[in-house]
C-alpha positions as CSV (number, residue, x, y, z in Angstrom):
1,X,-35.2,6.3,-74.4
2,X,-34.1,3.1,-76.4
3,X,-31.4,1.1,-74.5
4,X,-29.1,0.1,-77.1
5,X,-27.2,-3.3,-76.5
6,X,-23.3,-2.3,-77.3
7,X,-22.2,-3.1,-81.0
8,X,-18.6,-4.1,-79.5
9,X,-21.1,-6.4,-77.5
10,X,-22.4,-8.1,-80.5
11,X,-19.2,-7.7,-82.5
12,X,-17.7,-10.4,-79.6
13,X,-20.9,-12.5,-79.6
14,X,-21.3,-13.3,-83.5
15,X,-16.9,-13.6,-83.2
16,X,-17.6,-16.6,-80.4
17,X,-20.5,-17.8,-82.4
18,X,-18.1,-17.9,-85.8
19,X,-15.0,-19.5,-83.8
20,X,-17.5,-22.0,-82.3
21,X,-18.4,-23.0,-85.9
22,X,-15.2,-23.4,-87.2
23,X,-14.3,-25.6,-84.5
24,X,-17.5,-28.1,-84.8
25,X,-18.2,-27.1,-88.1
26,X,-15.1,-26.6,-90.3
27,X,-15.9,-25.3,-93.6
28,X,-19.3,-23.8,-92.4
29,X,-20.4,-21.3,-95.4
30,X,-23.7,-19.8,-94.3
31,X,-25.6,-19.6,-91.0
32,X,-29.3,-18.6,-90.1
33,X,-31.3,-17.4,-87.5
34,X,-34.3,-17.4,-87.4
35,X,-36.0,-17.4,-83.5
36,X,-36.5,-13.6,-82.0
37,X,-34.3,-15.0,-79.0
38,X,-31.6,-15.6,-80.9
39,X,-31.9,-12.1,-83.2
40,X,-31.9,-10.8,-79.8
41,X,-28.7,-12.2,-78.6
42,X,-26.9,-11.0,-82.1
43,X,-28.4,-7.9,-83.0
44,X,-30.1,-6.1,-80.1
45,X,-33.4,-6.2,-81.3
46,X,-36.7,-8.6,-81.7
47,X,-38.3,-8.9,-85.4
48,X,-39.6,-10.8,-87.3
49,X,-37.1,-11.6,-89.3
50,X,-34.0,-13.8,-89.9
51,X,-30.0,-12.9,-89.7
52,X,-27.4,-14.2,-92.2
53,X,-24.0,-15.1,-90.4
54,X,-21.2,-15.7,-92.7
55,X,-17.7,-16.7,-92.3
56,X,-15.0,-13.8,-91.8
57,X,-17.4,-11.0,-90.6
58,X,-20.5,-11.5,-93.3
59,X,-23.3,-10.4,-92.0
60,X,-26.8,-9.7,-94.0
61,X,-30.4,-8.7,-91.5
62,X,-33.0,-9.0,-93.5
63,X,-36.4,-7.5,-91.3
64,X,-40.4,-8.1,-92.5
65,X,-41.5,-6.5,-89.8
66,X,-40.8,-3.7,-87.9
67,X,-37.9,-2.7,-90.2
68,X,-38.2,0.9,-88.6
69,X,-38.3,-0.4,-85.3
70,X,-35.0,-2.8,-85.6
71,X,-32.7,0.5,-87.0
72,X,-34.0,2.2,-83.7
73,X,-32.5,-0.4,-81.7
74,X,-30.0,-2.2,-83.0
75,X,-26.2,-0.5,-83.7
76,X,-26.0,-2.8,-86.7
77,X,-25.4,-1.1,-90.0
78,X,-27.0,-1.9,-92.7
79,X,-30.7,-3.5,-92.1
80,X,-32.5,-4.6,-94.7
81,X,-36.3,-4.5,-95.4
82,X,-38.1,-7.6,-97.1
83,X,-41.8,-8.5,-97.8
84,X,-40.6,-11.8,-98.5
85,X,-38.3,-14.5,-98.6
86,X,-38.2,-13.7,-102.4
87,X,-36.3,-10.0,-101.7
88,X,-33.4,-11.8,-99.4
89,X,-32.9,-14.3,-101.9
90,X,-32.6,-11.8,-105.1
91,X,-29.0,-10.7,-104.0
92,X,-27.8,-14.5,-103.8
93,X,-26.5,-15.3,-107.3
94,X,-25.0,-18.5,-105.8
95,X,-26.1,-20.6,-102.2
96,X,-23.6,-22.9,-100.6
97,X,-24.8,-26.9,-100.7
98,X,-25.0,-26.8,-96.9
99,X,-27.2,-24.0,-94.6
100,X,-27.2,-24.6,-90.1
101,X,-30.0,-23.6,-88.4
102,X,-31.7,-23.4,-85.1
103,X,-33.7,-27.1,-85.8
104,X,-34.9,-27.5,-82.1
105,X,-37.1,-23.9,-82.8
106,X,-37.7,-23.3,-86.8
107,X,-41.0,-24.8,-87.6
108,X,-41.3,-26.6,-90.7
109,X,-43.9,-25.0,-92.9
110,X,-41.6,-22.1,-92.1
111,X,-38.4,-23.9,-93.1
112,X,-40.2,-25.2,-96.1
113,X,-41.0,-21.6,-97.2
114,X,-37.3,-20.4,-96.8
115,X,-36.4,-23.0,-98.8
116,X,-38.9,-22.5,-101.3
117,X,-36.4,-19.3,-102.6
118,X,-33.1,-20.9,-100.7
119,X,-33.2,-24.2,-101.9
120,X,-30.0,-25.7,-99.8
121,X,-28.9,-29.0,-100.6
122,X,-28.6,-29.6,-97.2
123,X,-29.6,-28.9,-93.6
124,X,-27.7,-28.8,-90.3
125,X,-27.7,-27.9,-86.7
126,X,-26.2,-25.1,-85.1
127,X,-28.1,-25.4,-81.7
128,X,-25.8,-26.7,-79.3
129,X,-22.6,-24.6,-80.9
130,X,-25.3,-21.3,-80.0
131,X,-26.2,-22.9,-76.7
132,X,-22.2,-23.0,-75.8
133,X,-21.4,-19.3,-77.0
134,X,-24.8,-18.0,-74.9
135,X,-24.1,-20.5,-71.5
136,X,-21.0,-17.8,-70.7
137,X,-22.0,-14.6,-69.9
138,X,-20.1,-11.3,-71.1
139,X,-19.9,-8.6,-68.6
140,X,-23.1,-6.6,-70.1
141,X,-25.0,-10.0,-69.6
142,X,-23.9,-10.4,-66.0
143,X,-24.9,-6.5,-64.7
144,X,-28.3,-7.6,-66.8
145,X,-28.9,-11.0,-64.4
146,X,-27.4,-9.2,-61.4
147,X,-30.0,-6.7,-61.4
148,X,-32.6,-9.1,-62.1
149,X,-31.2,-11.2,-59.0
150,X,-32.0,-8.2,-57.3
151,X,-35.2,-7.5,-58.0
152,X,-35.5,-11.4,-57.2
153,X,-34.0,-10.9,-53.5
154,X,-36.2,-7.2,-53.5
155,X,-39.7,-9.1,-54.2
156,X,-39.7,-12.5,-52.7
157,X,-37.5,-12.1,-49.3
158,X,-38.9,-8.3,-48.8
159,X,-42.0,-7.3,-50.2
160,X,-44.1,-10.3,-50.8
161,X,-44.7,-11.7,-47.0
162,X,-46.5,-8.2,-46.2
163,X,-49.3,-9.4,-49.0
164,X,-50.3,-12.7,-47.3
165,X,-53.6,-13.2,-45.6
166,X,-55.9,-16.3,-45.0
167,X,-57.9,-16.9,-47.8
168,X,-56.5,-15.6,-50.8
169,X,-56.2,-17.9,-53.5
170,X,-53.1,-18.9,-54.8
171,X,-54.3,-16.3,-57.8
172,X,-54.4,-13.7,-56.1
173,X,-51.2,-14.1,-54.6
174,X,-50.4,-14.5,-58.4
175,X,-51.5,-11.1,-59.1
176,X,-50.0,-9.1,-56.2
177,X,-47.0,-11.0,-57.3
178,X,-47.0,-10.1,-61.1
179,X,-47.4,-6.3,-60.0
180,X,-45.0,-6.0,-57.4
181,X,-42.1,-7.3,-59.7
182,X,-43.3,-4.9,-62.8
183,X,-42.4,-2.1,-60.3
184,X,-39.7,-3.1,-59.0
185,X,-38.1,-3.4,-62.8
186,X,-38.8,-6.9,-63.9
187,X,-39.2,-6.9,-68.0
188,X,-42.7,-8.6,-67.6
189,X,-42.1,-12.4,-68.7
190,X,-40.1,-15.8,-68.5
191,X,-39.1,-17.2,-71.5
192,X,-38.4,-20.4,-71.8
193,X,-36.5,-22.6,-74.7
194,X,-38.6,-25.8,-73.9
195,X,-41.0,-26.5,-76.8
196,X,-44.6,-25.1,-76.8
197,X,-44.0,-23.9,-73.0
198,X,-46.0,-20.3,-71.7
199,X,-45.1,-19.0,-68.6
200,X,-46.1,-15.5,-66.9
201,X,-44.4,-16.5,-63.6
202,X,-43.9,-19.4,-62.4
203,X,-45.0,-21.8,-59.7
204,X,-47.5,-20.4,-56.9
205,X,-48.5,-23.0,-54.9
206,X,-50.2,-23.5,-51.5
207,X,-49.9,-26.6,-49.8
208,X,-50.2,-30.1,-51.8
209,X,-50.8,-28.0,-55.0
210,X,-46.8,-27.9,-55.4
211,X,-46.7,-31.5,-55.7
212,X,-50.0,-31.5,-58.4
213,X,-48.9,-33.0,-61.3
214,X,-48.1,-30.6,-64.6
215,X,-46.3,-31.3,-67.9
216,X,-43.4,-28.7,-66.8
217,X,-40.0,-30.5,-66.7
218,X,-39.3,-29.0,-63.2
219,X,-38.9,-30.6,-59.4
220,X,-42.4,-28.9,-58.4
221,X,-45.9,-29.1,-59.9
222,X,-48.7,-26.2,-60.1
223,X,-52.3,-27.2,-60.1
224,X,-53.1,-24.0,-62.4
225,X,-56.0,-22.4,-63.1
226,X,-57.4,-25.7,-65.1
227,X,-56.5,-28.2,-67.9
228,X,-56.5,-24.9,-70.3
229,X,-54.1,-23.0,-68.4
230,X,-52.1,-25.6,-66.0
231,X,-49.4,-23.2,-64.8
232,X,-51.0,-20.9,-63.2
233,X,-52.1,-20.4,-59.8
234,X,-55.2,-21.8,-58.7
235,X,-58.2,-19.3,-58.2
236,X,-60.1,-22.1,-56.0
237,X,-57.0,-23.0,-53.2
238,X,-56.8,-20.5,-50.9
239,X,-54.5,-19.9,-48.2
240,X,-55.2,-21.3,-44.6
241,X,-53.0,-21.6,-41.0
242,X,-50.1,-24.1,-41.6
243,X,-49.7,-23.9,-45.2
244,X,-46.5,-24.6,-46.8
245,X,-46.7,-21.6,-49.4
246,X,-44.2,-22.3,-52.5
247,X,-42.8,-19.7,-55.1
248,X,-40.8,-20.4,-57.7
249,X,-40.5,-17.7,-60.2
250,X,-38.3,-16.5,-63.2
251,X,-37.4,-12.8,-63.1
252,X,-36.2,-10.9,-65.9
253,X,-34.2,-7.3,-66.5
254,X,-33.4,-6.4,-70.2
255,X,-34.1,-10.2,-71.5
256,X,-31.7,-11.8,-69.0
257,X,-33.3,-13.8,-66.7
258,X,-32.7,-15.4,-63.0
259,X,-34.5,-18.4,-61.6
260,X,-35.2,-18.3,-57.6
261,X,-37.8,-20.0,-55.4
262,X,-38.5,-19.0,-51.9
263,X,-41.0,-21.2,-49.5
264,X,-42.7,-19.5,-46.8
265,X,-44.6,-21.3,-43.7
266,X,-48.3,-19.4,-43.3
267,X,-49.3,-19.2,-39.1
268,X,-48.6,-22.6,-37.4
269,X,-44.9,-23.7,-37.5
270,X,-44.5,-27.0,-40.0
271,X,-43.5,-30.4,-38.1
272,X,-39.9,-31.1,-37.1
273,X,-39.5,-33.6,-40.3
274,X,-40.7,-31.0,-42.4
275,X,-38.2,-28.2,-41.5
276,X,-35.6,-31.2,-41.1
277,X,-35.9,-32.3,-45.2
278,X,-35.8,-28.7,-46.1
279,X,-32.7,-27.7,-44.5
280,X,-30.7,-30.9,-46.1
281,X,-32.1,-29.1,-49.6
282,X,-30.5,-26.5,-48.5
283,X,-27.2,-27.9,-47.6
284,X,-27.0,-29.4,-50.9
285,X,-27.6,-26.2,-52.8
286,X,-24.2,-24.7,-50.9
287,X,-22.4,-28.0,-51.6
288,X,-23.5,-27.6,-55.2
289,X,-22.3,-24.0,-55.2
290,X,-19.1,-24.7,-53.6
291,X,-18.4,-26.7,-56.7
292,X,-19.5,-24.4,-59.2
293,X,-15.7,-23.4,-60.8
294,X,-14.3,-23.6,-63.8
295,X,-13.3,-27.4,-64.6
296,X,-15.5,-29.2,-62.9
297,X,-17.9,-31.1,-65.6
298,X,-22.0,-30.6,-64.4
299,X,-22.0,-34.6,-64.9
300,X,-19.5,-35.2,-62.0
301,X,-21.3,-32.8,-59.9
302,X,-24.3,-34.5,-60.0
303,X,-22.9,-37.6,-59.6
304,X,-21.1,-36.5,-56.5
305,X,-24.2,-35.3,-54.9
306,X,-26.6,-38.3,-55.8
307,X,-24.0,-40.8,-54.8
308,X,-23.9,-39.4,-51.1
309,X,-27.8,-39.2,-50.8
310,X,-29.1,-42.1,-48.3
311,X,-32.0,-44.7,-50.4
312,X,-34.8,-42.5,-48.1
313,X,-34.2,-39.1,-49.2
314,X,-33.6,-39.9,-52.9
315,X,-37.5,-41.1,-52.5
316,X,-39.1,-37.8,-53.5
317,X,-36.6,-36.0,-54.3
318,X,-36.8,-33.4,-57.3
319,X,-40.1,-34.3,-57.7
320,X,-42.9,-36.4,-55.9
321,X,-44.2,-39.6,-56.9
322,X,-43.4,-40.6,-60.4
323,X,-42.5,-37.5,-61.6
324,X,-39.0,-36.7,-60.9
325,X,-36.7,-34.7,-62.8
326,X,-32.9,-36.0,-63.6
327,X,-30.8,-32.6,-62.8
328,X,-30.0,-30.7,-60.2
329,X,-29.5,-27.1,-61.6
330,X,-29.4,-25.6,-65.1
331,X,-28.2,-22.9,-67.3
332,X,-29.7,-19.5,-67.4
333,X,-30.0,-16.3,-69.4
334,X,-32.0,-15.0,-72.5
335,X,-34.7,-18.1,-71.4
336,X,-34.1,-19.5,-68.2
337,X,-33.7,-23.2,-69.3
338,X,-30.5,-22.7,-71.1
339,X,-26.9,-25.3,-71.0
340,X,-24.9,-26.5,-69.0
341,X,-27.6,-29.0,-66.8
342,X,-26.0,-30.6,-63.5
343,X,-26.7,-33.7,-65.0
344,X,-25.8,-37.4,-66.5
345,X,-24.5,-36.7,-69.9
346,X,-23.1,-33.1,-69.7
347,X,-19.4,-33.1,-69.8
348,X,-17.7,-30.2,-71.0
349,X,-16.7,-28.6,-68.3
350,X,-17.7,-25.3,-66.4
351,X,-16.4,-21.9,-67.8
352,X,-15.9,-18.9,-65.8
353,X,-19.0,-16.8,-65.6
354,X,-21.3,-19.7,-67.0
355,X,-24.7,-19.1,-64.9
356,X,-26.3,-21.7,-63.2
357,X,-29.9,-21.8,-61.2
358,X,-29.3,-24.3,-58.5
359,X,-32.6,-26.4,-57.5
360,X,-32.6,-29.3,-55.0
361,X,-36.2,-30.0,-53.6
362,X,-37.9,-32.8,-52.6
363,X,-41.7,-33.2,-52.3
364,X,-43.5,-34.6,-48.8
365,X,-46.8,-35.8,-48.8
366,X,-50.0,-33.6,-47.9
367,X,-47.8,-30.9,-47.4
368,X,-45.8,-29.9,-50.6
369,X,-42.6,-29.1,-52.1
370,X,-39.6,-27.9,-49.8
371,X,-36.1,-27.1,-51.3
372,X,-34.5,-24.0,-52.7
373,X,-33.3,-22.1,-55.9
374,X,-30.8,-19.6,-56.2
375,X,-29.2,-18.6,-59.3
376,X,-25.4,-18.2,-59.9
377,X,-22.2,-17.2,-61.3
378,X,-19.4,-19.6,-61.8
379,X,-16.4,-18.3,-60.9
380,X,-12.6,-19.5,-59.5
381,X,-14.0,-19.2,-55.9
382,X,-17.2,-20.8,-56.4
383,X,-20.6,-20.4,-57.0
384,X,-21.5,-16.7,-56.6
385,X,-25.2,-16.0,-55.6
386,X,-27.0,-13.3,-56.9
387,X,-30.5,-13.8,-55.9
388,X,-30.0,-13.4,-52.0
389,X,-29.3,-15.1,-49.0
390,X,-32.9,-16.7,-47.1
391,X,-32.8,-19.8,-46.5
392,X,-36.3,-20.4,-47.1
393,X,-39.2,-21.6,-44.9
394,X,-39.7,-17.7,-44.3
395,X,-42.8,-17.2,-41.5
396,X,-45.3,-14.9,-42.7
């Protein structure tokens, strides 16, 4: 049975989207969308195809393919089929001068075939006004991440520990993994909205490999399962007494993703320094949490936490080596790199049920990345977790 996203659920999110426009954008005319993500977020269903939004209510879905498949699950009235470009354009007997799209994701030989039969004047951006109507999360959207924060907490601080045993490599920890969240309800992926990224799972790392390098714009790195396939887990490092093991995982239910990562010590307790560095990651993700509310920019967060971190533990911290990131936490949802970042730069301040994963980790030498993720909910009171309560360094 097809779960249907709620039409009043998409009425209010293409309502936000058009007052978003007519605040950044006054004037706007036309409005397309292009990326599956997106159609998702607006219409309840995954095609290839592209939406119309126009001012005061317009709407036109035009669907290549599956057609029959998007009138099974979307409540929208009134989807249209097309073979091409060429059939969407016929009922246009006049275009506006201007048309927004999603620039960070529509490739250009697409664009340049759109344009081919829509020949705007003139392109802009509608990215970051889409990224500010998606960062806060409608009431359907938060039972979607709270069940996949429970599947989270389910996998990684209940079921996964029983699997470990000395010499597995980190892919077949990969695998036990992968299955044990497919029963327990996750949808299967993580998407991400950074460029040219694939990701299954995430980062499953033994030992040093969480500090390997990788191209992924995250705290930890993954020495994979080679140069072809670098985020993956290794099939030649395999699990021995004292490892640090490292997991750090997306988990998805109905497209809405949370972010968690759990670190586990294998046999031999780790030394004193070891357990020391972790806990302070730890104490900074509740101070971060404590000062998730509505009004407090993500900039002065940041700024608030660096500033009362010693010269020592700011060497290695969110990343090892050369390779540290510049935030602290970031938004979450239909990918799980979404707005607002705990970082320089972003501003406007938090909004009530915004949803944050929360990150701070810092890598040691020889032994790997410590730290912790949770994801959660901004509210009046706080940061409200929804992907459980370990505090990591879990003995198994």
């Amino acid at each position: 049975m097809i779960r249907q996203v709620p039409l009043a659920e998409l009425q209010d999110r293409l309502h936000r989207f058009r007052t978003a426009m007519d605040q950044f954008n006054p004037g706007w005319e036309l409005a397309v969308i292009f990326s599956k993500v997106n159609q998702y977020y607006f219409t309840g269903t995954m095609q290839d195809g592209m939406l119309f939004i126009l001012p005061g209510g317009g709407l036109q879905y035009w669907v290549r393919r599956s057609h029959e498949r998007a009138a099974m699950e979307s409540p929208l009235p009134n989807i249209q089929p097309m073979e091409s470009f060429r059939d969407a354009a016929a009922g246009w007997k006049s275009l506006p001068d201007t048309v927004y799209l999603e620039t960070e994701i529509v490739p250009l030989a697409v664009y340049q075939r759109f344009a081919k039969y829509f020949p705007f004047k003139q392109t802009k951006p509608l990215d970051m006004q889409l990224a500010s109507v998606r960062a806060v999360k409608s009431t359907y959207e938060l039972a979607c991440m709270e069940q996949a924060g429970r599947i989270h907490q389910l996998v990684l601080e209940e079921q996964l520990p029983s699997t470990f045993r000395e010499g597995m490599s980190e892919a077949d920890l990969s695998g036990e993994l992968f299955s044990l969240l497919l029963k327990a309800g996750h949808h299967g992926i993580a998407r991400f909205g950074m460029f040219d990224t694939e990701m299954v799972l995430g980062n499953i790392c033994f030992g040093e490999s969480s500090i390997h390098p990788t191209y992924f714009n995250g705290p930890g790195g993954n020495r994979g399962i080679g140069a072809a396939v670098p985020l993956m887990g290794s099939r030649e490092r395999r699990l021995k007494n004292g490892d640090l093991v490292f997991i750090d995982i997306g988990c998805g239910y109905e497209g809405y993703h949370t972010d968690k990562t759990m670190t586990y010590v294998f046999g031999k307790q780790p030394e004193q320094h070891v357990i020391e560095t972790h806990n302070r990651c730890v104490e900074i993700q509740d101070r971060i949490a404590e000062m998730l509310r509505p009004g407090i920019a993500p900039e002065t967060i940041y700024q608030t936490v660096m500033q009362g971190l010693d010269e020592s533990f700011r060497t290695d911290f969110m990343g090892y080596g050369n390779r540290r990131v510049k935030f602290l936490g970031h938004g979450i949802g239909l990918t799980v790199d979404e707005v607002p970042v705990i970082a320089e730069g972003f501003k406007a301040p938090l909004q009530e049920n915004m949803a944050l994963a929360v990150e701070p980790k810092k890598g040691i030498e020889d032994i790997g990345m410590v730290g912790i993720e949770n994801t959660f909910i901004v509210t009046n009171d706080g940061g409200r977790c929804i992907t459980g309560n370990h505090r990591g360094l879990m003995r198994v």
